[in-house]
N, C-alpha and C positions, 0 to 999 in steps of 0.2 A: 196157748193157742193164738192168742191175737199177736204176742210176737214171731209166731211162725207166717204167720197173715201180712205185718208190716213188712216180713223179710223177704217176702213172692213178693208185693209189690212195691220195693224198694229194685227188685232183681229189673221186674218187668217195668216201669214207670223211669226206673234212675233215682240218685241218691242225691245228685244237685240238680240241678239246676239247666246245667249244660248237658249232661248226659241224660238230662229227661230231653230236654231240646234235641238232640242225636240222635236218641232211641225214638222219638216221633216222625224229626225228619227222615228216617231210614225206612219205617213203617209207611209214611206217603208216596218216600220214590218208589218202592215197590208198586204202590198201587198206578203210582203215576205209568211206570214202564209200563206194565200189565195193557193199561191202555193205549201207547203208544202200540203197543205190539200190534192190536186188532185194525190197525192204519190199512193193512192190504185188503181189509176183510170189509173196509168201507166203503161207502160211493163216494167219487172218485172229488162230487162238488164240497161233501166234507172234512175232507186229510188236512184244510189246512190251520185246524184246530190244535193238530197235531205236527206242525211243520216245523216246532222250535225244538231245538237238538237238547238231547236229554241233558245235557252236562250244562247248558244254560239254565235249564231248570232246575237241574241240583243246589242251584245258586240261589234259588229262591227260599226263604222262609217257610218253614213248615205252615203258617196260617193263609200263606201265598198258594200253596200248592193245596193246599184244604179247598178253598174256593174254586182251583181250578179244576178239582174236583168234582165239586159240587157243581160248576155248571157244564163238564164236558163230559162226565161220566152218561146221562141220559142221552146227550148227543151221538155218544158211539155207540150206546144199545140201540138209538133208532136206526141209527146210520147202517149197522151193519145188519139188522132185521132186512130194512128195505134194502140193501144192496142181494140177500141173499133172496128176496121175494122177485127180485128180479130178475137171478138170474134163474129160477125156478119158471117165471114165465115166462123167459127167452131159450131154455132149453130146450134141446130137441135129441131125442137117442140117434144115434148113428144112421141105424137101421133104417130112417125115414129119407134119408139122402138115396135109398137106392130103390129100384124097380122093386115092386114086390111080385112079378110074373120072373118064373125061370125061363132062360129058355129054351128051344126044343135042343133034344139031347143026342137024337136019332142022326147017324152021319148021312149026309148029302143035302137035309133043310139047312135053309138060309139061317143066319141066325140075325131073327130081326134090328139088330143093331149094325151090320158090316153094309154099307153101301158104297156101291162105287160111284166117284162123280165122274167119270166119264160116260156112264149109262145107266140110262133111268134104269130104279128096279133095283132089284137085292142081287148083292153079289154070294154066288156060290161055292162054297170052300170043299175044294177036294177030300175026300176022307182017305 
């Protein structure tokens, strides 16, 4: 049993040295991307956490991109919380951009919106 156990985490960890290095690094850039991804999904003052191109960050050391981790990861939960409470309170439904009175439907009334500027008063549309 235990050398079925050394043999999963020899799979999953790597067998030297270097390929534990690889197999870590590959594990943080996924996390890293993941949070680049969420970049449009933020406000706008904190994207530029997120402004260095992924492939320069490939470049960095797995214990490099750990930290950047650890300090950007709560950044972009906050970030994009408040960007979304935002636009939750800047929303508005369609429906408020317009009149909520119809109007009259019967032909020969004016229909309160058509005026003419060359005479005071409501213009009247033929039926």
């Amino acid at each position: 049993m235990r050398a079925q156990w050394d043999h999963r985490n020899a799979d999953r960890h790597g067998r030297t040295k270097e390929e534990s290095h690889a197999i870590q690094h590959a594990r943080l850039m996924g996390q890293v991307e993941m949070q680049c991804a969420e970049g449009a999904m933020m406000l706008a003052s904190d994207r530029d956490i997120i402004a260095e191109p992924i492939l320069a960050k490939a470049k960095h050391s797995p214990t490099a991109l750990a930290q950047w981790l650890d300090c950007n990861v709560p950044i972009v939960k906050l970030s994009t919380a408040a960007a979304t409470a935002a636009i939750i309170k800047m929303h508005k439904k369609i429906t408020s951009f317009f009149r909520q009175e119809r109007p009259p439907e019967s032909p020969g009334e004016p229909h309160p919106n058509e005026t003419d500027p060359e005479k005071p008063g409501l213009v009247h549309t033929a039926a």
